[in-house]
C-alpha positions, 0 to 999 in steps of 0.5 A: 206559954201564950196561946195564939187564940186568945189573949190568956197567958196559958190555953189547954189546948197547948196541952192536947199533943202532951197527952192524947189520951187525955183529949178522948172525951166521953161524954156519951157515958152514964153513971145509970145503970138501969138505964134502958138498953136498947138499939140506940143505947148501944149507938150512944156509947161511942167516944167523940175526938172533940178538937179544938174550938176558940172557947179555949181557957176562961171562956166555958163555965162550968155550968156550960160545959155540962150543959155543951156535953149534953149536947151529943148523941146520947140525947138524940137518941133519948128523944128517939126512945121516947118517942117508941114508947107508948107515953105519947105525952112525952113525944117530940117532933124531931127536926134536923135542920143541916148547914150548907157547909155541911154538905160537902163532908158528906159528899167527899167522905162517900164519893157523891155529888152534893145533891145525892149526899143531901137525898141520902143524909135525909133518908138515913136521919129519917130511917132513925125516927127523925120526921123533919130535915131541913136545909138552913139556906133559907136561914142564911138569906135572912141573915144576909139580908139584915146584914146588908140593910144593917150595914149600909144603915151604920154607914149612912149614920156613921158621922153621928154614931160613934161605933157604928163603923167598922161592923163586924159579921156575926155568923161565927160564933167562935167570933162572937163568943171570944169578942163577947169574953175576951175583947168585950167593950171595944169590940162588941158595939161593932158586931153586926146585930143580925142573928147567925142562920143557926138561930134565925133557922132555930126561929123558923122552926120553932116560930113558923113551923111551929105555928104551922102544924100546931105545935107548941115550941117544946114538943119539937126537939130541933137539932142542927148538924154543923161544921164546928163544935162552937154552935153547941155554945151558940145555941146555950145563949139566953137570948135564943130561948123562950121562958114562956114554952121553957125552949131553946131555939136550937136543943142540940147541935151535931157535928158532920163527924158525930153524924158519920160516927152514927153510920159507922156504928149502925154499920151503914154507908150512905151509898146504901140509904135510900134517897129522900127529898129534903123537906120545906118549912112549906108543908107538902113542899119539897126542897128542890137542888141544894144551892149556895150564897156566894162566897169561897167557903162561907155564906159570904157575907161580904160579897153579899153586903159589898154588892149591895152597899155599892148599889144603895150608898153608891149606884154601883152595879159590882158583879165581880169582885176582886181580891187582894191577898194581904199578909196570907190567904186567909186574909183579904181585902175588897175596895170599891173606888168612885170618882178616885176615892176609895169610897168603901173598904171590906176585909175577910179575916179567917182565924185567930191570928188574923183576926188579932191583927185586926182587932189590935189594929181597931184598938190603935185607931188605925182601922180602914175597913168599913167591915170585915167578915171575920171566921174563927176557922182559918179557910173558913166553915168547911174547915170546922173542926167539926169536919175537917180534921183526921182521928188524930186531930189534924187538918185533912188537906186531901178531904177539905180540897175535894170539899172546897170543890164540891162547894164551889159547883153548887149553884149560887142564888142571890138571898133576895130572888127567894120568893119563899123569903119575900113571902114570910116576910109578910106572912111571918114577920109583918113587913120588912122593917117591922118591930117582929123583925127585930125581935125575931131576925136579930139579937144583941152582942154586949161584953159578958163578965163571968160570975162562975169559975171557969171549967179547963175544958178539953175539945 
């Protein structure tokens, strides 16, 4: 049976509606039978409905499935008793920095505007013992901003450097990690090398914020809430960890619906925690309304990066864009025409068939796009599987309709009219096209040959 996610001839996730029970995954249990019980023991036993993600058949290690399941609730909470105890030496700073595609979840499952559902997440990750939350669209509009320079940099070397059109985006990292194992050689050369605002975010907190309160990285545990279950495999990768301090950028990843597990077993409504302003990489600062980048259910890369090549390659102002859906919706095409030439060619490929049209179509050499955002979730990040799906795995029509909405009204601010970006910038990274911002703002995405036996790993 030939799966439609990958190019394997078998996937289990063909096998998941064979036998549910076999998709409950627990892996909050613990075979230690001293281990401590406490409020948040007693949270940590919960099973997690892990659905479906892109890092299908041989695409998960064995090592990485263990280390992916450690990423959950259960060591959340182990940090949270540490940091009771009286061993102040093994305290963490606890840090949630939560994703803008997150949001609106939280707002749809408990009737409230983006804003109030921002407060109240706040104030019940604080009531936990977290002393951080963030908000990761700064992160965003650093990614965005490398993503534009870089792409208008590939096209204006695009006669002399062989892959250096098309570009792909590199925010997904369901994408990255199916391009990187999967397609691997004709394909990675083209990905955009700008990191996701997951790790740029990791960067931020562990480098700036770090720096600012005088912590060492590894006395800060960062967790992100997510839309999808693939930023847990993001956040593993060796390039988004530093040897010198033995820390990930990003120690553990939750899911929006892990987060709404928590309350429902502490018995809480986010209707009944108190509102908590979110808090700023900038000391005493508070963040003030949460906003958005444009785009329909993303961090729109494309429209961003459209605009901004129109303007640099071409001295066009663009201030709409228009659509054209080809062969379904999640499949689009944008094209800017000067002087009667089509001069610039952008598609947005949102899941795994689509995005197989379009690899395929690279492979044969009948490619036209100069770049293409490409989104392993059909309709984009808020319909993570992370989110977005019922108990039984399903997709939850009725809640990713109220939640496309509550994202669409949140205000829209263009990444280069932040000041606080501009200012780290200088302060942080040492000018805008220095040597820092390429350590720091980017990696590199290169085919990855597997050593290890593959581990049959059911979401």
């Amino acid at each position: 049976m030939k799966c439609e996610n990958c190019t394997k001839k078998e996937c289990s996730k063909k096998q998941k509606n064979d036998d549910k029970s076999n998709t409950l995954v627990d892996p909050l249990s613990t075979n230690d039978e001293n281990e401590e019980k406490n409020e948040f023991h007693k949270l940590a036993g919960a099973k997690i409905f892990l659905s479906d993600c892109l890092a299908c058949d041989n695409c998960v290690t064995s090592e990485e499935g263990v280390r992916i399941f450690q990423q959950n609730q259960k060591e959340f909470f182990r940090i949270l008793n540490l940091n009771k105890k009286c061993d102040t030496s093994k305290h963490k700073v606890l840090a949630v920095s939560i994703c803008t595609q997150s949001l609106p979840y939280f707002a749809a499952k408990f009737n409230l505007c983006v804003n109030d559902a921002a407060k109240r997440l706040c104030g019940f990750l604080k009531s936990l013992g977290v002393h951080y939350v963030f908000d990761t669209t700064i992160a965003a509009d650093f990614s965005i901003l490398e993503s534009q320079k870089e792409f208008v940099q590939r096209y204006r070397q695009r006669n002399q450097e062989e892959h250096a059109l098309p570009m792909f985006a590199s925010a997904c990292p369901g994408w990255i990690q199916y391009a990187e194992r999967v397609l691997t050689n004709p394909v990675t050369p083209h990905i955009c090398t700008a990191k996701s605002p997951q790790q740029i975010m990791g960067s931020l907190v562990k480098g700036y914020f770090a720096r600012q309160q005088n912590l060492s990285p590894d006395k800060i545990f960062h967790i992100i809430v997510a839309p999808c279950y693939d930023k847990k495999l993001e956040a593993l990768r060796e390039d988004f960890y530093t040897p010198l301090y033995n820390s990930q950028d990003v120690d553990c990843v939750l899911t929006s619906g892990e987060i709404v597990q928590i309350m429902e077993q502490k018995n809480v409504s986010m209707k009944e925690v108190a509102e908590v302003a979110v808090d700023s990489l900038f000391g005493e600062i508070k963040e003030e309304d949460v906003v958005r980048h444009d785009g329909r259910r993303s961090d729109g890369y494309l429209e961003h990066i459209f605009k901004h090549a129109a303007k640099e390659l071409f001295d066009m102002d663009v201030k709409e864009i228009t659509y054209k859906t080809l062969k379904n919706k999640d499949f689009q095409e944008v094209s800017l025409e000067k002087d009667g030439e089509t001069v610039l060619r952008f598609a947005a490929a949102y899941g795994f068939r689509n995005i197989q049209n379009v690899v395929l179509k690279l492979k044969k050499g009948k490619f036209l796009y100069h770049f293409v955002e490409v989104l392993a979730c059909p309709g984009g990040c808020l319909n993570g599987k992370g989110q977005a799906q019922t108990e039984d795995g399903k997709p939850d029509k009725v809640l990713l309709s109220q939640m496309e909405e509550l994202y669409a009204a949140i205000p829209v601010r263009l990444p280069e009219t932040s000041m606080h970006v501009q200012k780290l910038y200088q302060d942080w990274l040492e000018g805008m096209d220095s040597k820092k911002v390429q350590e720091t703002l980017h990696t590199k995405y290169c085919a990855v040959h597997q050593t290890a036996s593959s581990m049959d790993i059911k979401w």
